[in-house]
SERO-4910 file (N, C-alpha, C, O; in steps of 0.05 Angstrom, whole numbers):
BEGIN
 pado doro    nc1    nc2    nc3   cac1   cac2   cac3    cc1    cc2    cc3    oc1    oc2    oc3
  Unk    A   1431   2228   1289   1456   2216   1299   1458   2218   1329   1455   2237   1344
  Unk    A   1463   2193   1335   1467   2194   1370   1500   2203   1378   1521   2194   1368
  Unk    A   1496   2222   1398   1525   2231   1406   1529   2208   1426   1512   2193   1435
  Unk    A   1556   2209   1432   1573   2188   1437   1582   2204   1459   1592   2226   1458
  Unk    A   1576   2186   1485   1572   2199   1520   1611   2203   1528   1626   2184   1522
  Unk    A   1619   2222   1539   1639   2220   1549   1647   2199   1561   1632   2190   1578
  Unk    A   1671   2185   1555   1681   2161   1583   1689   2179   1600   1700   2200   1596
  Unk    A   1681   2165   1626   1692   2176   1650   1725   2153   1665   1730   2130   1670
  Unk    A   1735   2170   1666   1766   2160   1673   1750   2137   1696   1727   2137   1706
  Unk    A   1770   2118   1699   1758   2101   1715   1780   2102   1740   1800   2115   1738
  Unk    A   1774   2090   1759   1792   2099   1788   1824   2087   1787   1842   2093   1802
  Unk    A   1825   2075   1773   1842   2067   1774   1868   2098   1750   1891   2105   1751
  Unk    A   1849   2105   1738   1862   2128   1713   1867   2147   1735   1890   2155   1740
  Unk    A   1835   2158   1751   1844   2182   1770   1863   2180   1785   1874   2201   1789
  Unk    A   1874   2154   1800   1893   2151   1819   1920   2148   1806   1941   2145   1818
  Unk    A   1916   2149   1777   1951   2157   1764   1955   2172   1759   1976   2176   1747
  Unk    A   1940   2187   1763   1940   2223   1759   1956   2237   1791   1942   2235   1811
  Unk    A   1984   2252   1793   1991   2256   1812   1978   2284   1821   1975   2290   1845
  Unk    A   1972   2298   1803   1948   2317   1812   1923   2310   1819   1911   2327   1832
  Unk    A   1911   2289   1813   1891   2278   1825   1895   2275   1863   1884   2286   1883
  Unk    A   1916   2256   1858   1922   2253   1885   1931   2263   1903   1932   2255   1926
  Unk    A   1944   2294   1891   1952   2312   1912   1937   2330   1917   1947   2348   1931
  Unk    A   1906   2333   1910   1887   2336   1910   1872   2328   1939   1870   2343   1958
  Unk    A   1864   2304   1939   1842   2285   1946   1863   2274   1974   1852   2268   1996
  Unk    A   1887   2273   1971   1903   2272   2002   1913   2290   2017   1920   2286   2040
  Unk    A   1914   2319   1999   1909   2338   2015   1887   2342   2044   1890   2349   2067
  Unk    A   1859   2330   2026   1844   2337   2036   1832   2312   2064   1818   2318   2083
  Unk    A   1842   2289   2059   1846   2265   2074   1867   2270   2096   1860   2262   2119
  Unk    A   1891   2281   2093   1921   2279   2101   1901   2297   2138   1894   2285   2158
  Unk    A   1901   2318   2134   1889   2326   2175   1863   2315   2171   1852   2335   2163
  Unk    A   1847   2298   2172   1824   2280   2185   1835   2251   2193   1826   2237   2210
  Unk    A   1859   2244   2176   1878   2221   2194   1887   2230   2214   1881   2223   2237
  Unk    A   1904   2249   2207   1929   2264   2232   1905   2267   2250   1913   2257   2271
  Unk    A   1880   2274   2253   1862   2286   2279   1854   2263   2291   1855   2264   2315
  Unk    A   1843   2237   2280   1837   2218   2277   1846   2199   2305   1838   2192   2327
  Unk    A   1880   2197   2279   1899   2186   2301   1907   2194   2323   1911   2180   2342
  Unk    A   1910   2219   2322   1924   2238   2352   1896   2222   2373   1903   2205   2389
  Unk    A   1870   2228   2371   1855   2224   2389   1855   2193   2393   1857   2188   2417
  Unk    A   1854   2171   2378   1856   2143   2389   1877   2141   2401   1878   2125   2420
  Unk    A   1903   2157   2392   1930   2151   2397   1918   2162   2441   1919   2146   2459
  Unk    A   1911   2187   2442   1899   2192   2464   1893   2175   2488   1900   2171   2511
  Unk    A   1869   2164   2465   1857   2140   2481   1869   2119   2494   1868   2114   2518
  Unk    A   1880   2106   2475   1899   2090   2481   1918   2088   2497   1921   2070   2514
  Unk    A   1936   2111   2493   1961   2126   2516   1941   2114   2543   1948   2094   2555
  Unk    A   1916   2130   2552   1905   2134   2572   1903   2105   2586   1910   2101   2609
  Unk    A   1891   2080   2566   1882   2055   2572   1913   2043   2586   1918   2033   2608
  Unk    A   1927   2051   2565   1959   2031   2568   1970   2035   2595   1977   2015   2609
  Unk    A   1972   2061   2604   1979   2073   2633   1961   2073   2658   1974   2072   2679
  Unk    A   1938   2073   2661   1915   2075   2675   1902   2060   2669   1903   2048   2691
  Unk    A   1887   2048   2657   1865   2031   2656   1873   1993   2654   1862   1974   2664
  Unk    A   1896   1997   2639   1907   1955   2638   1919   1955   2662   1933   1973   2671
  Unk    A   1911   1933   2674   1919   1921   2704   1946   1910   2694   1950   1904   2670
  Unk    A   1968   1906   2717   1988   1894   2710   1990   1853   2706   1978   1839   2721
  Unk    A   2000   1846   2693   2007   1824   2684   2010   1810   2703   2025   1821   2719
  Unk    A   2001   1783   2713   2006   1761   2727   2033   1755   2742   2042   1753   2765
  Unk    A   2043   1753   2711   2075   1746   2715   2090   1767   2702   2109   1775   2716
  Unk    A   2089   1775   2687   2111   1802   2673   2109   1827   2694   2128   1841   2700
  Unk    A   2086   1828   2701   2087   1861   2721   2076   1885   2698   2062   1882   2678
  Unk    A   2089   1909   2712   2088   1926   2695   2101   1935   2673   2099   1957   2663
  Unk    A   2121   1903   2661   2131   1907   2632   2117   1900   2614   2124   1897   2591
  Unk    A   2090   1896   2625   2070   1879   2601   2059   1900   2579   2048   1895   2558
  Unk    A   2066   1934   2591   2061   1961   2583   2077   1961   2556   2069   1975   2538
  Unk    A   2105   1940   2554   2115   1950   2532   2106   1940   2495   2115   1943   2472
  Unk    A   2082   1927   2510   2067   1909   2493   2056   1927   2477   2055   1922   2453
  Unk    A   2045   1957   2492   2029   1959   2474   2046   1982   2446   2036   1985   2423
  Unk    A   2067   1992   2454   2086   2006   2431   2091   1980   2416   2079   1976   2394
  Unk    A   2105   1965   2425   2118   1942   2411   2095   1926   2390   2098   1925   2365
  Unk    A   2077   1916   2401   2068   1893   2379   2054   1919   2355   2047   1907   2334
  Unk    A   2046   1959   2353   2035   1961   2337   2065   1974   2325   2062   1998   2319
  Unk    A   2085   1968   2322   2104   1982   2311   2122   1955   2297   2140   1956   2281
  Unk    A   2106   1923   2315   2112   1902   2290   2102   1905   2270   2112   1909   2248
  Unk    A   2072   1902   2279   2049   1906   2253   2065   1922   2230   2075   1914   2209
  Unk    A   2064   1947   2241   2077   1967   2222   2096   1960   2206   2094   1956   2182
  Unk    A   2111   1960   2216   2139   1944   2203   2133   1931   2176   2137   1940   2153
  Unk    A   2120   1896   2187   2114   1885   2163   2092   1901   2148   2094   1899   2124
  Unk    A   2072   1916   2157   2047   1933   2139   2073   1943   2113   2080   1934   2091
  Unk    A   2080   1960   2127   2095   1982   2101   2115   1963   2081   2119   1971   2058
  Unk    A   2125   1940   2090   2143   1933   2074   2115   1911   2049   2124   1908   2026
  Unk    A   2085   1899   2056   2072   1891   2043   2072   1912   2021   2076   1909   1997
  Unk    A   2063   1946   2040   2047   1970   2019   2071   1969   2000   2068   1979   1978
  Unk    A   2101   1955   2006   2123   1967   1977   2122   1940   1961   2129   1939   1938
  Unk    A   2116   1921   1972   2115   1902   1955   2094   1901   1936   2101   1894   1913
  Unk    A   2065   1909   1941   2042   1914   1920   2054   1937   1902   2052   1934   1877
  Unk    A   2066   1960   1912   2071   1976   1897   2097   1968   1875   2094   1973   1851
  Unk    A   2114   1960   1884   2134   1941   1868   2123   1928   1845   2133   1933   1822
  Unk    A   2101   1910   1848   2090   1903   1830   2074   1918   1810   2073   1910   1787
  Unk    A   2058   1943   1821   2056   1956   1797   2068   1976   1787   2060   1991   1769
  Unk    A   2089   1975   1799   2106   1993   1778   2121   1970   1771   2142   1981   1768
  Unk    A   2126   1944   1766   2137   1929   1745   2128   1917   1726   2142   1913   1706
  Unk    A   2099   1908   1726   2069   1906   1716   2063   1926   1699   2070   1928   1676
  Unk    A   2044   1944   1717   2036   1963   1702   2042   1988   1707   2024   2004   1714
  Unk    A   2060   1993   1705   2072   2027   1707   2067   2038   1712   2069   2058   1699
  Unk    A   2054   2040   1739   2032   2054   1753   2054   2078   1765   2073   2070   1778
  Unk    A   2049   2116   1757   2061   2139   1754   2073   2135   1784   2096   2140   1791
  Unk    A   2051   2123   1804   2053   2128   1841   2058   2115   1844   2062   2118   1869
  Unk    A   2070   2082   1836   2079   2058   1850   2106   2066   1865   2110   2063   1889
  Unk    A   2124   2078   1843   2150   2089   1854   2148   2102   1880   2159   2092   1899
  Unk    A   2135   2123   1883   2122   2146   1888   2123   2126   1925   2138   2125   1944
  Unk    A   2102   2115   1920   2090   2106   1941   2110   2090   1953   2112   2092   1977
  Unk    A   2122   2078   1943   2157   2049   1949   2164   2072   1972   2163   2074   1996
  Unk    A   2170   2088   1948   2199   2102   1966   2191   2121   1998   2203   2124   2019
  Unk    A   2163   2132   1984   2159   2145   2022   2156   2128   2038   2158   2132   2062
  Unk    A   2148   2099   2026   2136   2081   2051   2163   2064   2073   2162   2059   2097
  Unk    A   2188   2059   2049   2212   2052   2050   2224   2065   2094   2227   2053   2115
  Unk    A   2226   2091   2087   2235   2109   2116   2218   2106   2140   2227   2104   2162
  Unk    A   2194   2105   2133   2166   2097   2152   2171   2069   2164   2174   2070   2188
  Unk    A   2173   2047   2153   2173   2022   2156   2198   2005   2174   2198   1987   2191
  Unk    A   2216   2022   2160   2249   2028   2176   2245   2037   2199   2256   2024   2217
  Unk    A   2233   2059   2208   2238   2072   2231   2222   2056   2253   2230   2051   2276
  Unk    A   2192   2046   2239   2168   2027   2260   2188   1996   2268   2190   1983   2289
  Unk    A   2201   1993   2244   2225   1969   2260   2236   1971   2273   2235   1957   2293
  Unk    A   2254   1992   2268   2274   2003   2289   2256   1996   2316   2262   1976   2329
  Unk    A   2239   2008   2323   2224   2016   2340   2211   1997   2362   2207   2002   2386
  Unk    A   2205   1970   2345   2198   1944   2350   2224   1923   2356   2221   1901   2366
  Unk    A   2248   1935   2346   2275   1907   2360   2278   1928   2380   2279   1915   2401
  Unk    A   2281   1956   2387   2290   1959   2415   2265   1958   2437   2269   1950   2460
  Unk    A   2243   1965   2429   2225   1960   2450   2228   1927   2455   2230   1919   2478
  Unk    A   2228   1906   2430   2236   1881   2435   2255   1867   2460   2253   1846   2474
  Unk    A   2279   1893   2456   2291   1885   2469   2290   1891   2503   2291   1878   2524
  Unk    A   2288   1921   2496   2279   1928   2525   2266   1909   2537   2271   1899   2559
  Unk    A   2245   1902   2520   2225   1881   2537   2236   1847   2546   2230   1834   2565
  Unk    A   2247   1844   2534   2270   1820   2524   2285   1815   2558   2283   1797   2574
  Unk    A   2297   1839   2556   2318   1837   2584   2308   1829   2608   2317   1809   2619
  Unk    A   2285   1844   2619   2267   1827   2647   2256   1797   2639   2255   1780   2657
  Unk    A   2249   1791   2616   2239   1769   2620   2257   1744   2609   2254   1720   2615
  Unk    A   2275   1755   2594   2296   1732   2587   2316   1735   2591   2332   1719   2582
  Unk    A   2323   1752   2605   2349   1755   2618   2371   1769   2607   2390   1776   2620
  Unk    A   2367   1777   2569   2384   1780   2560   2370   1808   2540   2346   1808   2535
  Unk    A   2381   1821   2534   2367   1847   2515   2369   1833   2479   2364   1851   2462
  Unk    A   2374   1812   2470   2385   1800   2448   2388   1769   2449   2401   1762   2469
  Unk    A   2382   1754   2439   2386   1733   2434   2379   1722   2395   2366   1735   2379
  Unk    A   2385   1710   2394   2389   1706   2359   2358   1676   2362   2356   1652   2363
  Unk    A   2338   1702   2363   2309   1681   2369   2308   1678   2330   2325   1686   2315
  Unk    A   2293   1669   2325   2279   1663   2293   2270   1696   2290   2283   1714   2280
  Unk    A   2245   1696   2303   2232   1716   2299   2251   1749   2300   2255   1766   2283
  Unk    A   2257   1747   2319   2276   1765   2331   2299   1773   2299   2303   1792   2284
  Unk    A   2309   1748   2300   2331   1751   2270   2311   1760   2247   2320   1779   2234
  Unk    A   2289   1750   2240   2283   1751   2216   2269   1779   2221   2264   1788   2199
  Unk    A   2264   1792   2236   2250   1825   2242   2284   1839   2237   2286   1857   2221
  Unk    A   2306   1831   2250   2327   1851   2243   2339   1846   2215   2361   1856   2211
  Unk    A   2326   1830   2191   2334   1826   2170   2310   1835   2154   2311   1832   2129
  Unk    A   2292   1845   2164   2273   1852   2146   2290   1891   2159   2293   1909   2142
  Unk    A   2294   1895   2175   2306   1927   2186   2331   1920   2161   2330   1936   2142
  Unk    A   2345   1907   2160   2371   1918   2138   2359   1915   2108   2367   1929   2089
  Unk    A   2338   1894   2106   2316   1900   2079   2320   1933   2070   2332   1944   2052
  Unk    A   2302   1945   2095   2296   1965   2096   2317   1986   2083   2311   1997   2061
  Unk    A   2342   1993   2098   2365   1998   2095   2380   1997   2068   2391   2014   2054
  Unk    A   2378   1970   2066   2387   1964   2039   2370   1977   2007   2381   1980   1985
  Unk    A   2352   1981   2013   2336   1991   1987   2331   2026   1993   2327   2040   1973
  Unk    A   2333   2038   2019   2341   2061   2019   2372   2073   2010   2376   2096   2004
  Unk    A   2388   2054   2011   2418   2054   2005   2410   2056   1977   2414   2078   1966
  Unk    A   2396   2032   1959   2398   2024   1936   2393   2056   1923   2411   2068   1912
  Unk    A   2373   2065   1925   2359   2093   1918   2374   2104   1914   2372   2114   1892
  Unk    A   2403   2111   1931   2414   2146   1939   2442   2130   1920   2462   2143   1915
  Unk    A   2441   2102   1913   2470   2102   1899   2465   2118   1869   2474   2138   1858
  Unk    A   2438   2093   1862   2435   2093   1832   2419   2125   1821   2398   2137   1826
  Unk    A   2436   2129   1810   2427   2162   1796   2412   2163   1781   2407   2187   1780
  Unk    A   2392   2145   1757   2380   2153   1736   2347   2145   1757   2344   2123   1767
  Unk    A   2334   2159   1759   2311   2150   1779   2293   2126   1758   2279   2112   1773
  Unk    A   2292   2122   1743   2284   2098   1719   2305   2064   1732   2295   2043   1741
  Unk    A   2321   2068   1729   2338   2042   1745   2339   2040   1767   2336   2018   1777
  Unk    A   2342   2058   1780   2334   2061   1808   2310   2043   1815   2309   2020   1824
  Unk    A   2293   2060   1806   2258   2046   1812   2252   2019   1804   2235   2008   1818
  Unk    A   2260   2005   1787   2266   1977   1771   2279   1969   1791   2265   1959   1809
  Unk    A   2306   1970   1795   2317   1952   1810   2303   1960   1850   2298   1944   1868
  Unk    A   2303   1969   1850   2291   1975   1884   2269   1951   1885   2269   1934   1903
  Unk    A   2245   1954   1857   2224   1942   1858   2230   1908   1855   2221   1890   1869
  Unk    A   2242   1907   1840   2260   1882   1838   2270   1864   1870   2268   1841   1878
  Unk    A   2281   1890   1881   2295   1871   1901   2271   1868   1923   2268   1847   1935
  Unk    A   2257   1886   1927   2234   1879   1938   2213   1862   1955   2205   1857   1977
  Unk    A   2211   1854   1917   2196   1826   1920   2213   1805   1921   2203   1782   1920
  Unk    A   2243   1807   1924   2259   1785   1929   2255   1779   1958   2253   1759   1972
  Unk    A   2255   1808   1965   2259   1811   2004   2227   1810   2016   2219   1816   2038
  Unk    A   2211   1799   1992   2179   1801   2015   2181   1774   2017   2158   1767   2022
  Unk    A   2200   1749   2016   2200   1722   2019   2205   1729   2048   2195   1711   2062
  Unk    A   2215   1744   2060   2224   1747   2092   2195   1751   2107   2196   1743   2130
  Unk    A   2170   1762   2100   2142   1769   2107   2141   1738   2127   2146   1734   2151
  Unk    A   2130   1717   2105   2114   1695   2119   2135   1682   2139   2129   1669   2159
  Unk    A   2163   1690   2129   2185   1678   2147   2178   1688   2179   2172   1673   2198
  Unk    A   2179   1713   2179   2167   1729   2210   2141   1718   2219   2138   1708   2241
  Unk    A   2117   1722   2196   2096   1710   2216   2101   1679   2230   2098   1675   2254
  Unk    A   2107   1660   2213   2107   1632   2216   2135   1622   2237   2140   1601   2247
  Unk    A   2146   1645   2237   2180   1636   2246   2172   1618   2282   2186   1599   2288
  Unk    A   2152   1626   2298   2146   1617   2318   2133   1592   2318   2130   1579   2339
  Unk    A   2124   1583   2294   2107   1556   2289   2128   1545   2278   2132   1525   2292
  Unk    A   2145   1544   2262   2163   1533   2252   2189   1528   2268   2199   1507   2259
  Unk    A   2204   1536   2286   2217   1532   2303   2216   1544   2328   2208   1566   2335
  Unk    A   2227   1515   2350   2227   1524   2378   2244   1552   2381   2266   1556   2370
  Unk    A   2232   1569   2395   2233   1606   2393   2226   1608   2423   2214   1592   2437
  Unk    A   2236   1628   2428   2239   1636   2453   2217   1658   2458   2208   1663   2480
  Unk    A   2209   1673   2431   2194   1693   2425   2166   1678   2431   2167   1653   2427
  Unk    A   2140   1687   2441   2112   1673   2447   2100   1672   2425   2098   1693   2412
  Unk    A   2090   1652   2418   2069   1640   2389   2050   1659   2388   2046   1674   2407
  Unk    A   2036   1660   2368   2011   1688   2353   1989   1683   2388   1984   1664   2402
  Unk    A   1981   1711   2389   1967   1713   2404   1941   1729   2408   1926   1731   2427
  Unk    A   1940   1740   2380   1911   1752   2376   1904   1737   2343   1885   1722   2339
  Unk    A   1918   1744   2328   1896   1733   2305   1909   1700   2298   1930   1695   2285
  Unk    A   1894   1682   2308   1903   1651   2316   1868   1638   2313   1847   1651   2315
  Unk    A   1871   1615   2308   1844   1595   2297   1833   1598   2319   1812   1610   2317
  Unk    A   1838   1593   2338   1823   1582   2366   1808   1611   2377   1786   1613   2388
  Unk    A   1830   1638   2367   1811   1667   2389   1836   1667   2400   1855   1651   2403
  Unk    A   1833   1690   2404   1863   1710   2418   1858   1698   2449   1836   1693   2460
  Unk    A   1889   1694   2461   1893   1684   2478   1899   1708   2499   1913   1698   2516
  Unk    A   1894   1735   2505   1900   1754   2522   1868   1770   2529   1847   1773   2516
  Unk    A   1876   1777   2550   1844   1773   2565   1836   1801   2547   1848   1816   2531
  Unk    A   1808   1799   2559   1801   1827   2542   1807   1852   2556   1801   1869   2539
  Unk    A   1815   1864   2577   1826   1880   2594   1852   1886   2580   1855   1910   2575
  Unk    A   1869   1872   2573   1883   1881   2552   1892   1870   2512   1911   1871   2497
  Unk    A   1866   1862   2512   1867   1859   2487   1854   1887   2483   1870   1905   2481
  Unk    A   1825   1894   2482   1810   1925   2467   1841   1950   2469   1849   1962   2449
  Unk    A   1851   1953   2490   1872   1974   2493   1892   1964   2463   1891   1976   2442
  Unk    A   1906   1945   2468   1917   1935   2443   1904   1939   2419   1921   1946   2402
  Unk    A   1888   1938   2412   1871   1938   2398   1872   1962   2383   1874   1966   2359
  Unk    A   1871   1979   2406   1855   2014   2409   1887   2033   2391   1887   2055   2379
  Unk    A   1913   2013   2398   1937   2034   2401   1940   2026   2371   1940   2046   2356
  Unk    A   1945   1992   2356   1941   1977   2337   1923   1995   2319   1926   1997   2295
  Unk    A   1908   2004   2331   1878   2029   2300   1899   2047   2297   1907   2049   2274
  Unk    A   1913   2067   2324   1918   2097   2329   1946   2090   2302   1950   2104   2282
  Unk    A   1957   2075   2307   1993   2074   2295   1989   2062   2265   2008   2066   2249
  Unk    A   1970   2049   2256   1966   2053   2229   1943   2070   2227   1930   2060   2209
  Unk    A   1932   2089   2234   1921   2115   2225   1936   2126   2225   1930   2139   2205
  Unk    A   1965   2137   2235   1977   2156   2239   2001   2135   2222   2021   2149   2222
  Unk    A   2005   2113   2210   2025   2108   2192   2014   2111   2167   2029   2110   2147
  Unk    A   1984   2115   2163   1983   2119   2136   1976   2148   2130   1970   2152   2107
  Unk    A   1975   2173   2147   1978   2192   2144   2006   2201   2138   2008   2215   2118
  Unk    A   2028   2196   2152   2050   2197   2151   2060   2189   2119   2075   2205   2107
  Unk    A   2051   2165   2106   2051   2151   2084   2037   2177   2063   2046   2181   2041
  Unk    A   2022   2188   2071   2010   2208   2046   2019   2232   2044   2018   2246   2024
  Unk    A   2028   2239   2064   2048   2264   2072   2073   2257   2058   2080   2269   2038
  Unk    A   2087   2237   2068   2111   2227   2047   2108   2235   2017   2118   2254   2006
  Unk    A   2091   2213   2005   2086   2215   1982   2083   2238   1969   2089   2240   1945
  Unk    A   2073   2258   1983   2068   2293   1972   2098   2303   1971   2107   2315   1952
  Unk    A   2110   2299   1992   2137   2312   1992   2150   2307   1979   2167   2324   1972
  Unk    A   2150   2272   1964   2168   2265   1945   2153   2266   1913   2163   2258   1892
  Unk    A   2131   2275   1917   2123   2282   1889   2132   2312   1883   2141   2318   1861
  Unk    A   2127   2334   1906   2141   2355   1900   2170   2354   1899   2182   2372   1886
  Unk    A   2182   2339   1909   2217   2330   1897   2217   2326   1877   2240   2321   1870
  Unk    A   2197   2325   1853   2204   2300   1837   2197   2329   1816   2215   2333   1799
  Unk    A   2173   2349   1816   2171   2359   1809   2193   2383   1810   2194   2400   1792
  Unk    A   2205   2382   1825   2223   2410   1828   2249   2402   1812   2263   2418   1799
  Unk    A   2254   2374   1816   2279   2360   1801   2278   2356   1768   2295   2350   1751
  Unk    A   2246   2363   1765   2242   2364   1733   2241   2385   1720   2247   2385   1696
  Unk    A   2231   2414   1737   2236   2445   1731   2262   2443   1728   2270   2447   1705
  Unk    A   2283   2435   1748   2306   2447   1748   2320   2430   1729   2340   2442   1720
  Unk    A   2318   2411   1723   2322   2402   1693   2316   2417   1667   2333   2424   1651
  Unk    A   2291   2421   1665   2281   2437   1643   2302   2469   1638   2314   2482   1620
  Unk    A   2296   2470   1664   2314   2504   1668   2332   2506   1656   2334   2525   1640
  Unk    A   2353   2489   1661   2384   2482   1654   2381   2472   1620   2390   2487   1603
  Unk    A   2371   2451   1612   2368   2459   1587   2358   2469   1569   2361   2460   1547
  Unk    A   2338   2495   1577   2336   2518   1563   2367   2544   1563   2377   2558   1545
  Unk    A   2375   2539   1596   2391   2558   1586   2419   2545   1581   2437   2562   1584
  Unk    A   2427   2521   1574   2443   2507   1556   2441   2518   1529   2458   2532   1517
  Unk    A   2416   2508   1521   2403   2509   1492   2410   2543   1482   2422   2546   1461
  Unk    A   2402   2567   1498   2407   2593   1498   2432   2601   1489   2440   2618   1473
  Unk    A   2447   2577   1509   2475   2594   1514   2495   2577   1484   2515   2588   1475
  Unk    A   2484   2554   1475   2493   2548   1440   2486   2566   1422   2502   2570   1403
  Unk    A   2462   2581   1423   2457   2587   1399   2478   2618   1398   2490   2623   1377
  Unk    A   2480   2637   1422   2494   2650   1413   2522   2644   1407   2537   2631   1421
  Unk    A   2525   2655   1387   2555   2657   1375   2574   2682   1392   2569   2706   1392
  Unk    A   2594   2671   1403   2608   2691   1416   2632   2718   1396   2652   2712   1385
  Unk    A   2625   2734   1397   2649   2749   1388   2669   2758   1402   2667   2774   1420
  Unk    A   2696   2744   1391   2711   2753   1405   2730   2781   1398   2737   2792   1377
  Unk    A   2733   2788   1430   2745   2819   1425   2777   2827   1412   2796   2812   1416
  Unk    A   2778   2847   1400   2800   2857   1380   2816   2873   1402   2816   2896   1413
  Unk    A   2831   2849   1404   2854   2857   1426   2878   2852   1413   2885   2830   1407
  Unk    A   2898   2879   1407   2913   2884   1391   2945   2862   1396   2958   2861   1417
  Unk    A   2948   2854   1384   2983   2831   1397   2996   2849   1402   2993   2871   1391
  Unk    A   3018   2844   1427   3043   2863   1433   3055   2864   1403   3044   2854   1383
  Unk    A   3077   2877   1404   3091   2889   1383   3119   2880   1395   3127   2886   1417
  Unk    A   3132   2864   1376   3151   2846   1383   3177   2873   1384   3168   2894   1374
  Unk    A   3200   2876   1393   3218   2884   1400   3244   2886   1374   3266   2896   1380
***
């Protein structure tokens, strides 16, 4: 008789395993963080010292380089909740939730981060810190996206509806994605048309494209460390919220079965 070879879980099994993964990103989570700190380094160094100033902008052309990797970011994290949305509505994947919700605070804050440097940058060259551009609107509507599905979370109490509906609205709100990239091709915008990844070749010299480039590696290395760190913290939330569940109805369960006796406390003696 031939024995019959173990199956080996396939990657997709190990990565639904939250012990798997708190595992294997433990051990990932400081070779990002070291990673990034040093390009982040690099970069700092190029952005301040090494890029010559701008033709015509001057030395606001510096705010380019926070700003365009904290767009990136922005839309990155709201894609990473939309794939994940889908498999946890799909296929029930244990981490889709998991993954939504740490990426949710990350994605919010890299927005944030991207309409005020926007604007900062905004004021010398257009005169105004705000104007209601396409792009501009559809980046502060993808920030109340954000908002709105962090809100959604802290209303709804059963974490099962919660996670459904969050995932739900989601992918309603990733129709806003192609709206941001295309918003400059599609209407006259005040905001400047794509300027590195475009048919023709990026239109910014190379003196400050590689620096861009360099800060663009450092801020998604250090957003997807951030992203795995999350996810640990809210898996240990999730675990501590299920002990302390269990806890409570064991000593519920305890506190039915005994039968109380009550004490022989004599009645006054009427008059």
């Amino acid at each position: 008789m031939s024995e019959t070879a173990p199956m080996t879980p396939s990657l997709w099994t190990r990565l639904s395993n939250p012990g798997h993964f708190m595992r294997w990103s433990g051990r990932l989570g400081p070779w990002l963080t070291v990673l990034s700190v040093a390009i982040l380094a690099l970069g700092l160094y190029q952005t301040f010292f090494a890029v010559p100033p701008d033709y015509q902008q001057g030395e606001t052309v510096r705010i380019m380089y926070i700003h365009v990797p904290a767009a990136w970011l922005g839309v990155f994290f709201y894609g990473a909740m939309s794939l994940s949305a889908i498999g946890s509505l799909v296929w029930r994947h244990p981490l889709a939730d998991v993954s939504q919700r740490a990426a949710a605070p990350i994605g919010a804050a890299f927005t944030l981060v991207c309409l005020v440097t926007g604007s900062l940058w905004g004021k010398p060259m257009w005169g105004t810190y705000w104007v209601w551009d396409a792009r501009l609107t559809s980046m502060l509507v993808l920030f109340l996206i954000y908002c709105g599905l962090i809100a959604l979370w802290r209303t709804i109490e059963d974490p099962n509806r919660a996670a459904r509906a969050v995932a739900i609205l989601t992918l309603v709100g990733a129709v806003n994605l192609p709206i941001i990239k295309f918003s400059v091709n599609w209407w006259s915008t005040l905001h400047q048309p794509a300027s590195i990844l475009r048919m023709g070749g990026s239109t910014i010299d190379p003196s400050m494209l590689y620096p861009l480039l360099v800060m663009i590696a450092a801020a998604t290395l250090g957003g997807i460390a951030l992203h795995l760190y999350a996810m640990r913290t809210e898996i240990m939330r999730r675990r501590v919220r299920t002990l302390t569940i269990r806890e409570a109805e064991r000593l519920d369960a305890g506190t039915r079965r005994v039968t109380p006796t009550p004490s022989a406390v004599p009645l006054p003696q009427g008059l």
